[in-house]
C-alpha positions in Angstrom: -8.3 108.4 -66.4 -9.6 105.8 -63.5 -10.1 103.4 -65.8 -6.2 103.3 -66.7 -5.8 103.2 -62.8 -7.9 100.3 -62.2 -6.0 98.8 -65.0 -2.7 99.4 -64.3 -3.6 98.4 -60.3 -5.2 95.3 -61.4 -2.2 94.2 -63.8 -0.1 94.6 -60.4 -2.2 92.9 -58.2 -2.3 89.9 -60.6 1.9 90.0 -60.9 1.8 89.8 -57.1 0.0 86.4 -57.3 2.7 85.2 -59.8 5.6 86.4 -58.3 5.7 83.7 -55.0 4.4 80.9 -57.2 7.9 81.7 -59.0 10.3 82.2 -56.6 9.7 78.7 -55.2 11.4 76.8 -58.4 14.4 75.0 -57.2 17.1 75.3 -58.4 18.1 72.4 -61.2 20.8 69.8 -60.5 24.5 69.9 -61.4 25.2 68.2 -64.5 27.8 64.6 -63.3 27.3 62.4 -66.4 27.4 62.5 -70.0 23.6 62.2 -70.4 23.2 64.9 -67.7 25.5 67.3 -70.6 23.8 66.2 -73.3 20.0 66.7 -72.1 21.1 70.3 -71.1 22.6 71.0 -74.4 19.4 69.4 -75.8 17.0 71.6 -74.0 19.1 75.1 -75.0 19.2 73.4 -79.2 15.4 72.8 -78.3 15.1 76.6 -77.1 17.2 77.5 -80.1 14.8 75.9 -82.8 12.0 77.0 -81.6 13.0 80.8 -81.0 14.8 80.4 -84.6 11.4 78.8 -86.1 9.3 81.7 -85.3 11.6 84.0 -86.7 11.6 82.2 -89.9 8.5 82.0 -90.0 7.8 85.9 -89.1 10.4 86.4 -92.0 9.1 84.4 -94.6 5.5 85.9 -93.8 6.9 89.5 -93.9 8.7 88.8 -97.3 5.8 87.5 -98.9 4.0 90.0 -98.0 6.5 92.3 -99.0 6.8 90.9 -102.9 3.3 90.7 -102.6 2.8 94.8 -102.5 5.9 95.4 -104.3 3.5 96.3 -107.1 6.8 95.3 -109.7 9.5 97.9 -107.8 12.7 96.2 -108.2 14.2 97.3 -105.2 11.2 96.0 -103.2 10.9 92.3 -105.3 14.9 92.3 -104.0 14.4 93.1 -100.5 11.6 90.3 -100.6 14.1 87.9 -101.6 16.9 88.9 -99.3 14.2 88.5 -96.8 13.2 85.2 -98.0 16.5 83.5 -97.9 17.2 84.8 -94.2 14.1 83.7 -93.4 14.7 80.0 -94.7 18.6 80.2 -93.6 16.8 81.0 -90.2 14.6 78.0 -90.5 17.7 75.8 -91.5 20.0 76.5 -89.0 16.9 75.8 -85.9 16.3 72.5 -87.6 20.3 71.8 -88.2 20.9 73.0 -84.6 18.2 70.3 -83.1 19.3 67.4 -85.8 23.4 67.5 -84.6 22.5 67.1 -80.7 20.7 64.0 -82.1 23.9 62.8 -84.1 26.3 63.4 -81.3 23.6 61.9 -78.8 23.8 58.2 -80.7 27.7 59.0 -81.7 28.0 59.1 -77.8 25.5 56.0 -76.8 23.0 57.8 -75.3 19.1 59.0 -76.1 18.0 62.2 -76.4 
């Protein structure tokens, strides 16, 4: 029992020396030009891939591992592949999402 207590103080008394470091992030500038737009949009795609790549990549490993101990049960092989597809649709979309800033980016005459 004290040892969750020293634990759980210790986790708090380590947030404490987080929590000013973060408060003292300005705030980020207001967005006048076309570049300005597009590098904001490109950071949230950027976001977007990334978050949309690990969940691929959790799917595929689950699905694979699910066909892998399906031990021949139907229902299982075709839960594996619904998984499968998400997983790469997943995958497709992140890369899609990062690849049509980069279009609109040279359409407009600016770098990303």
């Amino acid at each position: 029992m004290k040892r969750k207590i020293i634990a759980t103080l210790s986790l708090f008394s380590l947030l404490g020396l987080v929590l000013p470091v973060a408060a003292q992030v300005e705030p980020p500038a207001t967005v006048t030009t076309i570049e300005g737009l597009i590098g904001v949009i490109d950071t949230a795609a950027t976001w977007l891939m990334g978050i949309l790549l690990a969940i691929g990549v959790i799917m595929l490993l689950l699905a694979g591992f699910t066909w892998m101990t399906a031990a021949g049960d139907e229902e299982k092989v075709g839960k594996a592949r619904k998984m499968l597809i998400w997983g790469l649709v997943g995958v497709a979309i992140g890369l899609v999402a990062k690849g049509l800033i980069s279009i609109v980016a040279q359409l407009v005459g600016t770098t990303v």
